[in-house]
N, C-alpha and C positions, 0 to 999 in steps of 0.2 A: 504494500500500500504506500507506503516512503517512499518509495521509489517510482511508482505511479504517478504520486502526487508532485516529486520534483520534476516530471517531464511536463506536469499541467497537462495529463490527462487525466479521464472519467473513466468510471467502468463498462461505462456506453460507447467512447473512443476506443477501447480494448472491444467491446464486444465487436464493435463495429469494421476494425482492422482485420479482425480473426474470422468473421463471416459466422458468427456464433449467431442461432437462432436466441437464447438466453444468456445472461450475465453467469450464471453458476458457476460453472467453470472457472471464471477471472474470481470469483471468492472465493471456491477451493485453494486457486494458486495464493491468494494471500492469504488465510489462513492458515495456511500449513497442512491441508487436509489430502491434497495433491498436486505432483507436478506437471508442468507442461510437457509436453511430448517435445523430443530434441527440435522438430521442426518450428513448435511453435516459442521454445528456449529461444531458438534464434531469432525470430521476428521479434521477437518479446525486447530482448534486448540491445535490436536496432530501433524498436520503437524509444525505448526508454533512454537510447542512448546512453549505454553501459554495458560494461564487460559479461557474459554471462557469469563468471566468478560472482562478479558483486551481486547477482540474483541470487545462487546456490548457496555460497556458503555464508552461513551466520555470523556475525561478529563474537568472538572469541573474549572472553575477560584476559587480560594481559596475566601472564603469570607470575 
């Protein structure tokens, strides 16, 4: 959703990129509940303008 929101998209702008009949799906992927399939990893983060890394992996507490 961070990261959504930095690129000033909606969940409608996602739905609507994706050709998605429903938003579900884009709440899955920010939830945590599911990921994008590699194809949509990569559009995902041409949309959002970021490295797929910065999608997948979590921020880590510094040790």
């Amino acid at each position: 959703m961070k990261l959504r929101k930095n690129a000033g998209l909606s969940v409608k702008d996602l739905q609507a990129a994706f050709g998605f009949n429903a938003p579900q799906a884009i709440y899955k992927w920010q939830n945590g509940e599911a990921l994008p399939t590699v194809d949509n990893l990569i559009g995902l983060a041409a949309l959002l303008k970021v490295r797929i890394d910065d999608i997948l992996v979590l921020n880590q507490p510094a040790a």
